[in-house]
C-alpha positions as CSV (number, residue, x, y, z in Angstrom):
1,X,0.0,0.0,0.0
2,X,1.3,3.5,-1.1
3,X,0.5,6.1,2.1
4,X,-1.4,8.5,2.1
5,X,1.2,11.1,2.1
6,X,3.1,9.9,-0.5
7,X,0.3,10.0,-2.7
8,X,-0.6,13.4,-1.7
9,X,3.1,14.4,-2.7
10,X,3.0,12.4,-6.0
11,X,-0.3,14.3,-6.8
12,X,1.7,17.7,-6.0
13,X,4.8,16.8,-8.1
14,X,2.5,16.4,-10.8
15,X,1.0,19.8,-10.6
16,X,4.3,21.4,-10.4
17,X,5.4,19.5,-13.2
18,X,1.9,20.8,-15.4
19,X,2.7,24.0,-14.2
20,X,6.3,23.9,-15.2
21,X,5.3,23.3,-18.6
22,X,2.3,25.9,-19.0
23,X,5.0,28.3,-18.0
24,X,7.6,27.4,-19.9
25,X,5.1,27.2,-23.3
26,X,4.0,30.7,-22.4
27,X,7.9,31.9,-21.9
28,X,8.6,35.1,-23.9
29,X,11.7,33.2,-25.4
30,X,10.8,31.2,-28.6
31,X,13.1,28.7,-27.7
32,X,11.9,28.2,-24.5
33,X,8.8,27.6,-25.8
34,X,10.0,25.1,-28.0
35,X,11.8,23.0,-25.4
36,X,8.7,22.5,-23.6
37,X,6.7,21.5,-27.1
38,X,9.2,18.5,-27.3
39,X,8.4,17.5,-23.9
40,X,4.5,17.9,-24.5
41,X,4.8,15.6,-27.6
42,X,5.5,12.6,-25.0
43,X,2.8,13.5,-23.3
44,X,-0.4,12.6,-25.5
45,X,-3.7,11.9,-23.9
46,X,-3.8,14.8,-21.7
47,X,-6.4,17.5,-21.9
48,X,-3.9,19.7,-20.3
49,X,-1.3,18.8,-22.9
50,X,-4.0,19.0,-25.8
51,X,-4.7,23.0,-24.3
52,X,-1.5,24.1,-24.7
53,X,-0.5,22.5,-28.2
54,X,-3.7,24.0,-29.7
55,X,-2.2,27.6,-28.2
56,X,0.7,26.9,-30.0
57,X,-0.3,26.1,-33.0
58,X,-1.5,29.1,-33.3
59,X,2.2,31.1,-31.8
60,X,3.0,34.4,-33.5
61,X,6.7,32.6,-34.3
62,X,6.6,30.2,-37.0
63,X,9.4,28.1,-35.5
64,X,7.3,27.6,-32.5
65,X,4.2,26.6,-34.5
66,X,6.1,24.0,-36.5
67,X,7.3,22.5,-33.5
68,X,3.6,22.2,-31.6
69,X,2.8,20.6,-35.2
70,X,5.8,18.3,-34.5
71,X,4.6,18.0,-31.2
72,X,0.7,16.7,-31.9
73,X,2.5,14.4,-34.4
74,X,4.2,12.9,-32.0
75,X,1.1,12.4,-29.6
76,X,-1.0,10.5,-32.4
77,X,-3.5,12.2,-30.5
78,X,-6.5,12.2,-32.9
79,X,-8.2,14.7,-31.1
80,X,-6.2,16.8,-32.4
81,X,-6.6,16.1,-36.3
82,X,-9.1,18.8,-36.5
83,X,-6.2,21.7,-35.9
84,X,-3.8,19.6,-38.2
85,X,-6.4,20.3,-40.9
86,X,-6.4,23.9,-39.9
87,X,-3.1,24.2,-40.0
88,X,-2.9,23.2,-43.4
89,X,-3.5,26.3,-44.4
90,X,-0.7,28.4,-42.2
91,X,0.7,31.2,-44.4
92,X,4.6,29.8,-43.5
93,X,4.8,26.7,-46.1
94,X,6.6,24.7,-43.2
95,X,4.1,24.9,-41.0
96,X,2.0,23.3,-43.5
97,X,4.2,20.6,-44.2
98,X,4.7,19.7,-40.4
99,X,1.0,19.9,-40.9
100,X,0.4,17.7,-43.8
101,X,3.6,15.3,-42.4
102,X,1.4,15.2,-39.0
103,X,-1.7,14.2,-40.2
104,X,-0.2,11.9,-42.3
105,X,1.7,10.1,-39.2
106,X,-1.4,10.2,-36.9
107,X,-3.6,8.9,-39.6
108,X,-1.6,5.9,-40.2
109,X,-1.2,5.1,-36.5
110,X,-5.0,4.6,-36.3
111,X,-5.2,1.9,-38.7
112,X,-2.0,0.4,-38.1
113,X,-2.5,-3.0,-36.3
114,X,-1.5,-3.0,-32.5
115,X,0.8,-5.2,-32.4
């Protein structure tokens, strides 16, 4: 049996964690803000995560936005094919590649056999 308090401390860490991340993909530094995209890509699943790759996606830099795209690739989160398809249309051609590169990947995860 896990106690109490260590449960209440796991449940705390986790929440700092969260909140390390929605800080870090708010961060006035693109970069910074791309660091914590390639963490959210391991992290499909997540409403949480979901919330701050569809803010992203949507990031004044471009570099920022490819990597969110990279990012939902990464989660095969089909929740998340909807913005792929709206990201199709970014003005920055890369985006849209990421985009179409994305889809493509999450697509093909969903009827690939588990195996």
């Amino acid at each position: 049996r896990i106690p109490a308090s260590a449960k209440a401390n796991t449940a705390e860490g986790l929440e700092t964690a969260w909140k390390m991340l929605e800080t870090a993909v708010a961060a006035p530094k693109p970069q910074s803000r791309i660091d914590a995209l390639a963490a959210l890509g391991t992290l499909g699943g997540f409403p949480r995560t979901e919330t701050m790759l569809e803010s992203a996606a949507k990031d004044a830099d471009r570099d920022v936005r490819i990597a969110a795209i990279v990012a939902i690739g990464f989660t095969h989160d089909h929740n998340l094919i909807p913005l792929l398809r709206q990201t199709l249309d970014d003005p920055a051609p890369d985006v849209s590649f990421a985009a179409a590169a994305a889809m493509f990947a999450s697509i093909s995860s969903r009827e690939s056999p588990v195996g």
